[in-house]
TORMIDO-983557 format. One line per 4 residues: number of its first residue (from 1); their letters; for each residue x, y, z of N, C-alpha, C. Coordinates in steps of 0.2 Angstrom, whole numbers, plus 5000, padded with zeros to 4 digits. Each point is the difference from the previous one (the first is absolute). Layout:
BEGIN
NUM) A) X:Y:Z:X:Y:Z:X:Y:Z ~ ... $
// end
This chain:
BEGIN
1) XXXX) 5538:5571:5439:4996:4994:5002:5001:4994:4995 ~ 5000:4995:5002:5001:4995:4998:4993:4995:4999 ~ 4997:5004:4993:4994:4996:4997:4999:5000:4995 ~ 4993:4999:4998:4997:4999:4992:5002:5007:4999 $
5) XXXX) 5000:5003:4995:4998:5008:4997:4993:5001:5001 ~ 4995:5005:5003:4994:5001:5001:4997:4997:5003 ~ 5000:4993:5003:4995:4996:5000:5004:4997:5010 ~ 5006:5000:5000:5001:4992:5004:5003:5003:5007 $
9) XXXX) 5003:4995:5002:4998:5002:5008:5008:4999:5003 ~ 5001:5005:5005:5006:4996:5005:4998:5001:5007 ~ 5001:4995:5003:4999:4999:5006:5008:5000:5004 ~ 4998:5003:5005:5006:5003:5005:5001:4992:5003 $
13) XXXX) 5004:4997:5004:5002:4996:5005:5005:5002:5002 ~ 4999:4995:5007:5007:5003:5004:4997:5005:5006 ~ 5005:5003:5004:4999:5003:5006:5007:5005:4995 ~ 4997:5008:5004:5005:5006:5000:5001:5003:5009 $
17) XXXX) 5004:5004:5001:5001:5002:5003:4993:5007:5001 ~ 4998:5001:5006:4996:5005:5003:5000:5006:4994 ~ 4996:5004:4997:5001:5005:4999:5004:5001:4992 ~ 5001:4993:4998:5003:4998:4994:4996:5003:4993 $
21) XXXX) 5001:5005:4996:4998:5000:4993:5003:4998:4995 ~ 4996:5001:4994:5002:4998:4993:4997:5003:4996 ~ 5003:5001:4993:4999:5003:4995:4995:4997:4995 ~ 4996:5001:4998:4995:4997:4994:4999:5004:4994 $
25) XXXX) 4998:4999:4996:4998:5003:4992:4993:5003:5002 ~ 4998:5007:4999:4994:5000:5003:4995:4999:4992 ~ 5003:5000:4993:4999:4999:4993:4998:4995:5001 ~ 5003:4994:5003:4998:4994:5000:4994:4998:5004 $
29) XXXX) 5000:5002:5003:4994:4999:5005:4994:5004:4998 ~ 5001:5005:4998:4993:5004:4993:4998:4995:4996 ~ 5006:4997:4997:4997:4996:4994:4999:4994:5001 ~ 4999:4996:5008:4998:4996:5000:5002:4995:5004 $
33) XXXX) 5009:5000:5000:5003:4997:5005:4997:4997:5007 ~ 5002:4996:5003:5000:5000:5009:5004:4998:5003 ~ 5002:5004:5005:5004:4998:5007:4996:4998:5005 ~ 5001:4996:5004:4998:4998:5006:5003:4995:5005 $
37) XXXX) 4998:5002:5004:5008:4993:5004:4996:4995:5004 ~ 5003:4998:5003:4997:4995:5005:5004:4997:5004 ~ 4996:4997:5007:5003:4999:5007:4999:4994:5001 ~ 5005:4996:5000:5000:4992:5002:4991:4997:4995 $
41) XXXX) 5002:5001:4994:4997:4999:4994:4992:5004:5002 ~ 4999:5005:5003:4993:5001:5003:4995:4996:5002 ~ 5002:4995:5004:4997:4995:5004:4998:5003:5008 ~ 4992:4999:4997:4998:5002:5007:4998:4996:5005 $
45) XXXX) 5005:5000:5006:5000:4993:5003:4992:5001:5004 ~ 5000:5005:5002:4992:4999:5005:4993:4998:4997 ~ 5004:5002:4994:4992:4992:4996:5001:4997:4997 ~ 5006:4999:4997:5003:4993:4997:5001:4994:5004 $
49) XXXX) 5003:5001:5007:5003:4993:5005:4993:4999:5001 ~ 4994:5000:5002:4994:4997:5001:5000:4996:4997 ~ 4997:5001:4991:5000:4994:4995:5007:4996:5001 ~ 5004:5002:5002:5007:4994:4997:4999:4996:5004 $
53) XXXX) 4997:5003:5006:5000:4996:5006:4995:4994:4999 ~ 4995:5001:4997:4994:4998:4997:5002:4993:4995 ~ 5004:5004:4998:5003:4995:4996:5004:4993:5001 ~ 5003:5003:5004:5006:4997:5004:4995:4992:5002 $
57) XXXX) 4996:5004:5004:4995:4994:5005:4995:4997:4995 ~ 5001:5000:4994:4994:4999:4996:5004:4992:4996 ~ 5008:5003:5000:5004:4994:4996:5002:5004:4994 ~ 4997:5006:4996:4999:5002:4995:5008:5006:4999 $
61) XXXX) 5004:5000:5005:5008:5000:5001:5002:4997:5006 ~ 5004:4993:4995:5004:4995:5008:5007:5006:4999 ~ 5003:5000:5006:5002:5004:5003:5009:4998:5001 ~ 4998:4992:5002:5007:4996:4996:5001:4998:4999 $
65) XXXX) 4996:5000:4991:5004:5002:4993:5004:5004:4998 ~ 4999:5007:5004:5006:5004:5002:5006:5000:5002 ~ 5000:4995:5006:5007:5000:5003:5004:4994:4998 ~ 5005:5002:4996:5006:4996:5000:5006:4996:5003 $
69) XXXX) 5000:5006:5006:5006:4997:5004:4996:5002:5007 ~ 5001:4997:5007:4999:5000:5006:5006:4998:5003 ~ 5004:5008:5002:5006:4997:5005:4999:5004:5005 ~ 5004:4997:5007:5000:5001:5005:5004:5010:5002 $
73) XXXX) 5000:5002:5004:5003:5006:5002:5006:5000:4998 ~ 5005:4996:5003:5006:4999:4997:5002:5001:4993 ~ 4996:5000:4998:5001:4998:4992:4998:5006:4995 ~ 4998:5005:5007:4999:5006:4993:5002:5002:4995 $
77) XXXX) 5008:5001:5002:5005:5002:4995:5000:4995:4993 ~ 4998:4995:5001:5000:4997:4996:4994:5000:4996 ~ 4993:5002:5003:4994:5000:4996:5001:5006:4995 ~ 5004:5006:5004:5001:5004:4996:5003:5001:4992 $
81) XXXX) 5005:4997:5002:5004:4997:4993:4997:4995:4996 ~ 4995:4996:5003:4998:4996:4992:4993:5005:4999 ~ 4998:5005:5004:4995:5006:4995:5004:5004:4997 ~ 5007:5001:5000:5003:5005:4996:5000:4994:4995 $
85) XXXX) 5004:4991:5000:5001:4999:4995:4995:4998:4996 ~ 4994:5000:5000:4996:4997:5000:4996:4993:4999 ~ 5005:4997:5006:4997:4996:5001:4996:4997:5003 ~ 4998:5005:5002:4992:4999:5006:4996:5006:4996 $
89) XXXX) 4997:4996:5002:4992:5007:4998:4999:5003:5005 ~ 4999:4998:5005:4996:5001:5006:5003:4996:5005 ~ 5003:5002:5004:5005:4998:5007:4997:5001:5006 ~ 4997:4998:5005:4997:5002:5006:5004:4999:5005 $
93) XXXX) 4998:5002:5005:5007:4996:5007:4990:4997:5004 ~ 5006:4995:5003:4993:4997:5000:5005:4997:5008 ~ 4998:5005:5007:5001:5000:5007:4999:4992:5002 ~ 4998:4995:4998:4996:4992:5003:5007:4996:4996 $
97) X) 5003:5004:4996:5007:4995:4999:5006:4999:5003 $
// end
């Protein structure tokens, strides 16, 4: 494991295959360590979206301020390349263009 000596923490990310294990120190984990993973940061959308949504309408998150780029369908390919290059933050396809 990848932490403090006694005290520190790793966190799993990422997705594995069904039925997938792994080895751990169980010394470490006696004295202190943690493993623990998490799933799309464990965000729990059926009581989170309420409040953002809340928020949203409130003004207290404007929404674009997020979006960087608005391209048409045609243009996908291309929105995707400037989130790979990162030239966009946040690319939407936006159907009215």
């Amino acid at each position: 494991m990848s932490s403090h000596p006694k005290w520190g923490k790793t966190v799993i990310i990422g997705l594995a295959d069904i039925g997938e294990t792994m080895k751990a120190g169980i010394w470490e984990l006696i004295y202190g360590r943690q493993l623990v993973g998490t799933f799309y940061g464990a965000y729990k959308a059926k009581l989170s979206i309420p409040g953002l949504v809340d928020k949203v309408v409130s003004g207290q998150i404007q929404l674009e301020k997020l979006i960087s780029h608005r391209l048409p369908l045609e243009r996908i390919s291309e929105g995707f390349n400037m989130l790979k290059t990162g030239e966009s933050l946040r690319a939407i396809i936006d159907y009215s263009l």
